[in-house]
Rosetta silent file (secondary structure, phi, psi, omega in degrees, C-alpha in Angstrom):
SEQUENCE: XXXXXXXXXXXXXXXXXXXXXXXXXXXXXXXXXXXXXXXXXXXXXXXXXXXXXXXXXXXXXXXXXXXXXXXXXXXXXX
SCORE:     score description
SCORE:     0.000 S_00000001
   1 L     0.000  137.691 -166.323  -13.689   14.668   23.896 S_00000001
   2 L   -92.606  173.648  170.796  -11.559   11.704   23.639 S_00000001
   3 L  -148.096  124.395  154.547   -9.170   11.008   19.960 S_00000001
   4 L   -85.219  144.139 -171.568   -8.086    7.653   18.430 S_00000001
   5 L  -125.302  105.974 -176.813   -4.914    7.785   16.997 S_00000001
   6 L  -112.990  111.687  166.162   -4.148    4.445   14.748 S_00000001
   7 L   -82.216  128.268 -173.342   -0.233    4.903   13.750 S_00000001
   8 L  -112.829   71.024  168.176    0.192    3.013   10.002 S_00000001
   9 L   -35.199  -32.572 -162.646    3.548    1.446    9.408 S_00000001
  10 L  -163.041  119.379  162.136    1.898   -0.159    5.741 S_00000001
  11 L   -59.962   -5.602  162.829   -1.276    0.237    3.874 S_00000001
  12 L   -40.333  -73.375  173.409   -1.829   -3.381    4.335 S_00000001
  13 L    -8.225  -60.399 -137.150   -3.114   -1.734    7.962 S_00000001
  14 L   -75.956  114.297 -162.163   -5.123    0.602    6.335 S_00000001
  15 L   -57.659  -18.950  150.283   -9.156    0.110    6.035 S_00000001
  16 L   -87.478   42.138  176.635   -8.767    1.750    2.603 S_00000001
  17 E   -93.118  139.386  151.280   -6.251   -0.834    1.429 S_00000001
  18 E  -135.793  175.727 -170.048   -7.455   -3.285   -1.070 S_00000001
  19 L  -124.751 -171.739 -160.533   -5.986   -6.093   -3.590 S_00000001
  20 L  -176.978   86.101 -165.703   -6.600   -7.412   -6.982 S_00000001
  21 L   -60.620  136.935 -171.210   -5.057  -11.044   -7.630 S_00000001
  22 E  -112.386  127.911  135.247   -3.173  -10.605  -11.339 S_00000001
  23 L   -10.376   80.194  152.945   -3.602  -13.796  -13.198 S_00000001
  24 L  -118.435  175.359  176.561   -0.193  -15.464  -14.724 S_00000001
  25 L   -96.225   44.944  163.088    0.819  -18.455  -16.309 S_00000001
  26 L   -98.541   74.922 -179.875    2.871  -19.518  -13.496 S_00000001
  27 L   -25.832  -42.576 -173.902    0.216  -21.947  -11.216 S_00000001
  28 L   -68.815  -20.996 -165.622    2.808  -21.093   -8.380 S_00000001
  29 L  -108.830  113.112  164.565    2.744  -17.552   -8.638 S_00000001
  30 L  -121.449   77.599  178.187    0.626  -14.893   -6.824 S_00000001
  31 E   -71.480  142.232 -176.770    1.305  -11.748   -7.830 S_00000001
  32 L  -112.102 -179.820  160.859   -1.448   -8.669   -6.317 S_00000001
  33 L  -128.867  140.001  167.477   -1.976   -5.575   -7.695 S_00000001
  34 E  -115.068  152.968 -170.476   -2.547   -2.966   -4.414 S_00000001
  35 E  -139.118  144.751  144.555   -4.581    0.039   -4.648 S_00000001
  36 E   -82.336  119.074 -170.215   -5.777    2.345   -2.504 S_00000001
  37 L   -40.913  -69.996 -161.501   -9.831    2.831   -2.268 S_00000001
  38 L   -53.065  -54.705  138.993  -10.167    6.300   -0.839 S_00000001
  39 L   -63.709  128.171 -154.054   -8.052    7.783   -3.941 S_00000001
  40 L   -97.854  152.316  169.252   -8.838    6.364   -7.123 S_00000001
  41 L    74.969   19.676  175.812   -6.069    5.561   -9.509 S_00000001
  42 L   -88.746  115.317 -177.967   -3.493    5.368   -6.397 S_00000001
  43 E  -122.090  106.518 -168.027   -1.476    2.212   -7.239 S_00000001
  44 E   -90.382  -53.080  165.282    0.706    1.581   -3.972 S_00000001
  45 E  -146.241  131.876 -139.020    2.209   -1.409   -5.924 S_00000001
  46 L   -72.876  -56.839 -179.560    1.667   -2.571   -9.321 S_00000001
  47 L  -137.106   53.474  168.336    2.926   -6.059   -9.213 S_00000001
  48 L   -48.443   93.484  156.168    3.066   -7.309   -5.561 S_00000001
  49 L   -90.567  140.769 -171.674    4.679  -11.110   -5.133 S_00000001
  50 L   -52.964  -12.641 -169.949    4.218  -12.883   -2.294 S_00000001
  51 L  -109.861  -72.330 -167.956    8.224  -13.095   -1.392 S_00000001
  52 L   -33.147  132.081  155.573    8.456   -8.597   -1.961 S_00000001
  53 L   -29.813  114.423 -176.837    9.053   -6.253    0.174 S_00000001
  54 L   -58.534  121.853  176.289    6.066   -3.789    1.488 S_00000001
  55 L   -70.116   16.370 -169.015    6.688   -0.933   -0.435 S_00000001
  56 L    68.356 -148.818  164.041    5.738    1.068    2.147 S_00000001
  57 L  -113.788  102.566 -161.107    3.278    4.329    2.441 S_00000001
  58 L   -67.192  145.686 -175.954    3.387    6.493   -0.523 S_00000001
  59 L   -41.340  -60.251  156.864    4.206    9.624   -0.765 S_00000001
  60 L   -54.295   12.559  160.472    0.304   10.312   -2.209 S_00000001
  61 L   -38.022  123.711 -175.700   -1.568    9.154    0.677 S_00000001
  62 L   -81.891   -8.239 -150.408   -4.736   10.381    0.949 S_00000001
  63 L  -111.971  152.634 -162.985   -5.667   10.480    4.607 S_00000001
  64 L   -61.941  -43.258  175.234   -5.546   13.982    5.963 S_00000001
  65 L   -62.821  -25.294 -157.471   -2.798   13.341    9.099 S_00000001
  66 L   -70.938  154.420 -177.259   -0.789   11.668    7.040 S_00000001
  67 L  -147.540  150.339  178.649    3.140   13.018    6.448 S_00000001
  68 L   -96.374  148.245  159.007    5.645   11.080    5.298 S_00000001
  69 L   -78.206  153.392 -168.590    8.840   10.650    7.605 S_00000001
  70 L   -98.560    6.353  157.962   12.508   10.350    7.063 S_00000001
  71 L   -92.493   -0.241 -175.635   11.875    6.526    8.358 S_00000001
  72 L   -93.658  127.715 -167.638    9.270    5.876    5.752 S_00000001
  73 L   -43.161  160.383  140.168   10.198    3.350    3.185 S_00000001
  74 L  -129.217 -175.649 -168.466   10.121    4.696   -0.088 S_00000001
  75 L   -41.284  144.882 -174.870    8.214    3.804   -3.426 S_00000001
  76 L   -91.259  153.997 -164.927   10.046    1.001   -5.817 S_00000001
  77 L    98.744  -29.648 -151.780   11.010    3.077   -8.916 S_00000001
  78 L   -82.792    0.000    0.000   11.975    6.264   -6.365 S_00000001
């Protein structure tokens, strides 16, 4: 039996990533909120601007293979 292997650098990748455009009163400004589907109430970043940094893969990652690494970004607040 063959096995796919998809290596994830960012939940951006990830087919349970999704986004949530937050609203401000800056017309210029497009801030996300990211979430992960497959765990509910998993907020990979809160307030996502268009100029920030990927915050990486969080430490609470849901998908069963996953491990974190001593190359994996970590979380903004950590």
């Amino acid at each position: 039996m063959r096995k796919k292997v998809i290596v994830l650098e960012s939940c951006t990748k990830c087919e349970f990533f999704d986004t949530k455009t937050i609203y401000t009163a800056d017309s210029f400004e497009r801030p996300e909120k990211w979430f992960c589907k497959k765990k509910e109430g998993l907020v990979i970043d809160g307030f996502h601007d268009t100029f920030d940094k990927d915050p990486g893969i969080p430490k609470e990652c849901p998908l069963d293979d996953y491990s974190p690494s001593k190359t994996t970004k970590k979380n903004k607040g950590e």
